[in-house]
FIGU-328119 format. One record per residue: residue in three letters; x, y, z of N, C-alpha, C, CB in turn. Coordinates in nm, 3 decimals. Glycine has a CB too. Layout:
<atoms>
ALA|X|Y|Z|X|Y|Z|X|Y|Z|X|Y|Z $
...
</atoms>
This chain:
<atoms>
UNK|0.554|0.219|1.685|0.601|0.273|1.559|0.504|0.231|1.448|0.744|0.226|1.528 $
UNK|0.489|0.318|1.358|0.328|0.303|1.242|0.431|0.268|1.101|0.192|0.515|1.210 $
UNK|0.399|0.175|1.084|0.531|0.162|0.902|0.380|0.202|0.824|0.640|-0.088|0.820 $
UNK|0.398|0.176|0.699|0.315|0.228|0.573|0.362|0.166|0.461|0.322|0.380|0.547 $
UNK|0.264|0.091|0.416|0.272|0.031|0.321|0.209|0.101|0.228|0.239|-0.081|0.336 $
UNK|0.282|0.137|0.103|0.293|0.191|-0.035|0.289|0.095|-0.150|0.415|0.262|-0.046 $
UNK|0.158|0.114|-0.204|0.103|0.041|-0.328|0.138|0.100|-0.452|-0.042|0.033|-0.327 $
UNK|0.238|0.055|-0.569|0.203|0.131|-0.660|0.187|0.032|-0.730|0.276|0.233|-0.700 $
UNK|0.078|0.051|-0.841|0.017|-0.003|-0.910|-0.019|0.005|-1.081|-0.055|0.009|-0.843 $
UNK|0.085|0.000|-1.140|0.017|-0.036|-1.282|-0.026|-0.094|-1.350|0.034|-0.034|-1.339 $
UNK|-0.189|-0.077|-1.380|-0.327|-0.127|-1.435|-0.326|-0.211|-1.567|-0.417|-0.003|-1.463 $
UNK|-0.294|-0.339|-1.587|-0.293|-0.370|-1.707|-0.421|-0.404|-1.740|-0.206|-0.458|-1.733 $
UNK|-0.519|-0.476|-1.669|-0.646|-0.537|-1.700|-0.725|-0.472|-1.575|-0.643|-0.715|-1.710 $
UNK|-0.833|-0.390|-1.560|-0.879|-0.362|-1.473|-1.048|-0.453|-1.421|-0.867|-0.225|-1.502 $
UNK|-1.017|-0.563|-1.440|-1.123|-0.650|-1.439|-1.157|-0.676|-1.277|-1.083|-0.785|-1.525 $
UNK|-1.003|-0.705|-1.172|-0.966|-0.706|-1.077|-1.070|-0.614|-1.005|-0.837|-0.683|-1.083 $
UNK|-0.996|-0.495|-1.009|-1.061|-0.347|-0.920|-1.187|-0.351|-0.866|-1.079|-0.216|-1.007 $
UNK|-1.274|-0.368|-0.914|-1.429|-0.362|-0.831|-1.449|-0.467|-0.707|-1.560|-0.405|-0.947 $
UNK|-1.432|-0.590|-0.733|-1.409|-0.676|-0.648|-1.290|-0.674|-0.504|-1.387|-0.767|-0.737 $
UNK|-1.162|-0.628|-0.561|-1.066|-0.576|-0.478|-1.062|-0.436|-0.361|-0.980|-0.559|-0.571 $
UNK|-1.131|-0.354|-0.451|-1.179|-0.239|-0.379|-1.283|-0.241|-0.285|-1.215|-0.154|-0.459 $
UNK|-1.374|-0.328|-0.314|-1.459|-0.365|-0.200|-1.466|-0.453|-0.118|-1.545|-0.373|-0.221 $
UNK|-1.326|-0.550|-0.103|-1.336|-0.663|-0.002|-1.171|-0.590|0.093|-1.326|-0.868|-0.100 $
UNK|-1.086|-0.556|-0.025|-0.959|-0.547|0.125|-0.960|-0.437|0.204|-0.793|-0.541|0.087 $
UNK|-1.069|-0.402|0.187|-1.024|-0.272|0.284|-1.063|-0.350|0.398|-1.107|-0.103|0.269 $
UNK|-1.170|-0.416|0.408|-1.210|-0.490|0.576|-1.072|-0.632|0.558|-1.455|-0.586|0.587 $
UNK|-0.961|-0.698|0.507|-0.921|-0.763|0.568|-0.810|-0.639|0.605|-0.899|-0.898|0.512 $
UNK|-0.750|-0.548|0.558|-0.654|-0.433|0.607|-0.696|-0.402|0.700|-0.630|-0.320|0.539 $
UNK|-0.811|-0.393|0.736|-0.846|-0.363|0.863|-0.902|-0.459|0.981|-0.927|-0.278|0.841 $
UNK|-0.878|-0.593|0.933|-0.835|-0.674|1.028|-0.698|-0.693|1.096|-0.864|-0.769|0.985 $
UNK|-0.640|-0.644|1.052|-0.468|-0.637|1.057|-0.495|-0.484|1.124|-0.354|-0.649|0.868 $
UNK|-0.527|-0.417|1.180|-0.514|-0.285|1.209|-0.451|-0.225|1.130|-0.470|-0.260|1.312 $
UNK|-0.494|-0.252|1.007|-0.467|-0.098|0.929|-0.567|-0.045|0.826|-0.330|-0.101|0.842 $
UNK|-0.576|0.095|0.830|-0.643|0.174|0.765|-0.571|0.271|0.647|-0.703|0.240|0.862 $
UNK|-0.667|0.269|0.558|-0.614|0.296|0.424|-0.622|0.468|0.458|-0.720|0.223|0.275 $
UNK|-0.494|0.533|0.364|-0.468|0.699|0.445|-0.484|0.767|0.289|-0.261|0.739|0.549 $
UNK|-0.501|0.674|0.140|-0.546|0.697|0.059|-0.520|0.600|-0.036|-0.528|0.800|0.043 $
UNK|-0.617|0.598|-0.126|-0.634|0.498|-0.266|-0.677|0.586|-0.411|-0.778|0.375|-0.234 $
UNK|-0.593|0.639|-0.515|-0.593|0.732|-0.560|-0.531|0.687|-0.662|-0.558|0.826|-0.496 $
UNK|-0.598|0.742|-0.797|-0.556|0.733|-0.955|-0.467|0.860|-1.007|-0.701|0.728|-1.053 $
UNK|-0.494|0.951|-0.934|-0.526|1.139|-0.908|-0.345|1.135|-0.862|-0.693|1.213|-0.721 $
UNK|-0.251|1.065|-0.970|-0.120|1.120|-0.946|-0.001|1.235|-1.037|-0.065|1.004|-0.934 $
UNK|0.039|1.291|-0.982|0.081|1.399|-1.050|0.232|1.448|-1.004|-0.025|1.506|-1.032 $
UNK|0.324|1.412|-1.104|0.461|1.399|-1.068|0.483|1.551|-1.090|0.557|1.286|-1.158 $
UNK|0.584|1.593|-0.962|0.613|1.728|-0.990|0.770|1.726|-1.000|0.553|1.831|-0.877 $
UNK|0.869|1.646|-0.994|0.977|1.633|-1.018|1.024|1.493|-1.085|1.028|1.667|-0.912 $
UNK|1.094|1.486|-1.140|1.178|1.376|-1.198|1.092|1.303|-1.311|1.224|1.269|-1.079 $
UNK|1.115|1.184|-1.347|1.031|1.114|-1.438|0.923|1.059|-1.356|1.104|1.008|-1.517 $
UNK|0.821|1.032|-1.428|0.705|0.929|-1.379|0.721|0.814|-1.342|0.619|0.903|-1.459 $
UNK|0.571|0.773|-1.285|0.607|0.628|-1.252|0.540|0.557|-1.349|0.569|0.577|-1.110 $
UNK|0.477|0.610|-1.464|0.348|0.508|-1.534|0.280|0.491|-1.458|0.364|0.374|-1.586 $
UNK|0.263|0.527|-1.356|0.128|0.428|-1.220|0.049|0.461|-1.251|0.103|0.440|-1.054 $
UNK|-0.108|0.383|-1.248|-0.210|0.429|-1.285|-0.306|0.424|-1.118|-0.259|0.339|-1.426 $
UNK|-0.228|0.389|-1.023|-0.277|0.411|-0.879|-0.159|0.380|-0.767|-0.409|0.311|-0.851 $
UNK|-0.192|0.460|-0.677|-0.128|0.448|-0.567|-0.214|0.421|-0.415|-0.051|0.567|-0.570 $
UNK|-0.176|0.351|-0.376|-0.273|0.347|-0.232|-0.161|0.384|-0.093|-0.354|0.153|-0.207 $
UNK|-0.188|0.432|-0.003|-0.114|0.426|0.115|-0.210|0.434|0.184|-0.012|0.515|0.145 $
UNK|-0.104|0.279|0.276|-0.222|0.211|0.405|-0.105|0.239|0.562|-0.269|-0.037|0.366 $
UNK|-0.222|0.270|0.635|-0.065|0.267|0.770|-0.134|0.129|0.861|-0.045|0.479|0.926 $
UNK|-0.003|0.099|0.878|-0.005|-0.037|0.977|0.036|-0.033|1.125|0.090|-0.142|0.920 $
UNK|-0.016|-0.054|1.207|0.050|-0.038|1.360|0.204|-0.121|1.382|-0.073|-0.113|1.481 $
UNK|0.228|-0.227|1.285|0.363|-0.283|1.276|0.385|-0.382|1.167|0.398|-0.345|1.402 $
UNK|0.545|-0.374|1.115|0.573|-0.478|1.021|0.504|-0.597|1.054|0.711|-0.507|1.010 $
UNK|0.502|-0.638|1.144|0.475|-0.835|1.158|0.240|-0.823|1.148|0.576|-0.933|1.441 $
UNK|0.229|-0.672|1.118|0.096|-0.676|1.080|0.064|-0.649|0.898|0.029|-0.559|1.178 $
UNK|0.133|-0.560|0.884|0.176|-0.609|0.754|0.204|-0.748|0.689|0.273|-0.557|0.744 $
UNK|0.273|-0.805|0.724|0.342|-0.897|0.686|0.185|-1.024|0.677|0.488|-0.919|0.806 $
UNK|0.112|-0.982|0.817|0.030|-1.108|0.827|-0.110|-1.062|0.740|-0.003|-1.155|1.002 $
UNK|-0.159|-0.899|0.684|-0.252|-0.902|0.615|-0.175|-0.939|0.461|-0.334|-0.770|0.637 $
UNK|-0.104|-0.924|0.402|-0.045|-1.004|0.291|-0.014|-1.124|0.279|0.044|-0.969|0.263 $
UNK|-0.014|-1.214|0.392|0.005|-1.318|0.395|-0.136|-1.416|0.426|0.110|-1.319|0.476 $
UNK|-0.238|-1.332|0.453|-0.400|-1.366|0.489|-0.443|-1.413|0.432|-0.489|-1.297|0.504 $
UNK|-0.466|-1.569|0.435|-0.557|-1.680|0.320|-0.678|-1.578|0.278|-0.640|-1.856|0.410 $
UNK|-0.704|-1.491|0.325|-0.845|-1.419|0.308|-0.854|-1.330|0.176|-0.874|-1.319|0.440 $
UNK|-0.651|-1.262|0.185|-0.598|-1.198|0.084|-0.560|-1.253|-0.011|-0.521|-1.138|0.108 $
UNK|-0.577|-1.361|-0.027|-0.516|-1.466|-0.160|-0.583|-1.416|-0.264|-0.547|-1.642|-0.157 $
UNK|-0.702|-1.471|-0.264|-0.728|-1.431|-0.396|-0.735|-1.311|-0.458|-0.816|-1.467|-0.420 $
UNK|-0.789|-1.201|-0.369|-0.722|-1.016|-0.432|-0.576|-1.048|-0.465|-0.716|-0.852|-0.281 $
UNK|-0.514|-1.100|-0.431|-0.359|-1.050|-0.440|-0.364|-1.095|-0.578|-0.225|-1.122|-0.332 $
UNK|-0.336|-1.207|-0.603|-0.356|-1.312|-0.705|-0.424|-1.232|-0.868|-0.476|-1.436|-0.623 $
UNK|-0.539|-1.217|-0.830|-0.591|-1.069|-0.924|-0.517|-0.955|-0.922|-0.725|-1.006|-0.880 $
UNK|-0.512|-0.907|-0.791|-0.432|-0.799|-0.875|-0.264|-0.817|-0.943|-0.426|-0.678|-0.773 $
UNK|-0.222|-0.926|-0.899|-0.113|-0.949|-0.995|-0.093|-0.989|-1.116|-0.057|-1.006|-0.963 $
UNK|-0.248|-1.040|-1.118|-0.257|-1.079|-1.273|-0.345|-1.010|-1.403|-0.306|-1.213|-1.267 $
UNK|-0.353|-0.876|-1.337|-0.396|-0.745|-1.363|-0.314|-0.648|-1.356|-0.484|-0.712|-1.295 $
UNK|-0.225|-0.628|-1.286|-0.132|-0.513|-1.262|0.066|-0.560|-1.295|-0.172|-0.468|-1.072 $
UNK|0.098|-0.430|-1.299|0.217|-0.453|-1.267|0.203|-0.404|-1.118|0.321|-0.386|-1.362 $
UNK|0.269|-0.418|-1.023|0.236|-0.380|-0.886|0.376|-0.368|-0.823|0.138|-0.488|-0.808 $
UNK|0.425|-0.289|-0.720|0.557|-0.270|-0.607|0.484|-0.251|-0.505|0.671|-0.143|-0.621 $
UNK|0.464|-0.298|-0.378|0.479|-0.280|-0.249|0.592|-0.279|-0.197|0.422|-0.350|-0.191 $
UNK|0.569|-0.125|-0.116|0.723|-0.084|-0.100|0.663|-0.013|0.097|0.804|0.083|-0.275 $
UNK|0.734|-0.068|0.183|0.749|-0.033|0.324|0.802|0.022|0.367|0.766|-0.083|0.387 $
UNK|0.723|0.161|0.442|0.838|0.270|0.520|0.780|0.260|0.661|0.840|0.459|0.457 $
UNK|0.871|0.273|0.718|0.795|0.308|0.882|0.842|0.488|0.922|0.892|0.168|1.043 $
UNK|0.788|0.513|1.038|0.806|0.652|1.052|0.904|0.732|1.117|0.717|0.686|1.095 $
UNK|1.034|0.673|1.104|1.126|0.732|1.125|1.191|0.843|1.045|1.184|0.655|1.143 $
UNK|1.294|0.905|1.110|1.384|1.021|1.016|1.527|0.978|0.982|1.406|1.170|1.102 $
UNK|1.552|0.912|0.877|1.697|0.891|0.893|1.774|0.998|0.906|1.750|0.824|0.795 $
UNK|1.782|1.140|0.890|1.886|1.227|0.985|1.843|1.253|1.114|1.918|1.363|0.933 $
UNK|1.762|1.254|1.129|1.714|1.242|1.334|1.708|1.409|1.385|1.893|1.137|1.470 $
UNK|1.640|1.445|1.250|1.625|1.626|1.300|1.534|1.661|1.288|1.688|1.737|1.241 $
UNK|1.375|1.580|1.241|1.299|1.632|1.300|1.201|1.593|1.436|1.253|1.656|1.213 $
UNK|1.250|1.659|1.493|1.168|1.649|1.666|1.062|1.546|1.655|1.074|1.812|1.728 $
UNK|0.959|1.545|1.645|0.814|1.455|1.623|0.822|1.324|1.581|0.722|1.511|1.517 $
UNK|0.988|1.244|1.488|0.984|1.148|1.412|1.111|1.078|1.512|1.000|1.186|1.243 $
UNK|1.060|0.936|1.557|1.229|0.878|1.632|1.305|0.869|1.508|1.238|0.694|1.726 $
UNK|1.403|0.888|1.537|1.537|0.881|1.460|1.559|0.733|1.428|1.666|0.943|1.548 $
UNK|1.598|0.730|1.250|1.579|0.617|1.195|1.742|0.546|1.231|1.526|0.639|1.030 $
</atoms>
């Protein structure tokens, strides 16, 4: 089962970003996961906004890999920056259907 970790990110100090953008993508991908997008380019078509000034979605082969690239002495210090740069939510879905109707997705 592939969960997905969902970055949203609002930019208070963008001092962070250059440095961040070019080191986690190789510890995310020590953790087997690969980024499925990292994007400023958001555009709400229903409801209110999020203020976000980025969103990233990364897929992970499992929670307890998740869990261990966020928890990665390697990731300390990005994290650390970007929290003290951003407002930030990491928010985790895995790929289920909670009504269990479409064919392709196990039923959540």
């Amino acid at each position: 089962m592939a969960v997905y970790l969902i970055a949203d990110v609002k930019v208070t100090d963008d001092a962070w970003i250059p440095d961040y953008a070019a080191n986690v993508h190789d510890i995310v991908h020590n953790h087997g996961g690969k980024y499925l997008s990292r994007s400023g380019n958001i555009t709400t078509i229903e409801g209110e906004g999020l203020k976000t000034t980025l969103v990233a979605l990364i897929e992970f082969p499992s929670m307890e890999a998740v869990e261990a690239f966020v928890n990665d002495p390697a990731y300390a210090k990005y994290r650390k920056a970007r929290q003290d740069g951003s407002i930030s939510r990491f928010h985790i879905i895995d790929d289920t259907d909670v009504a269990g109707s479409i064919p392709y997705l196990p039923k959540g």
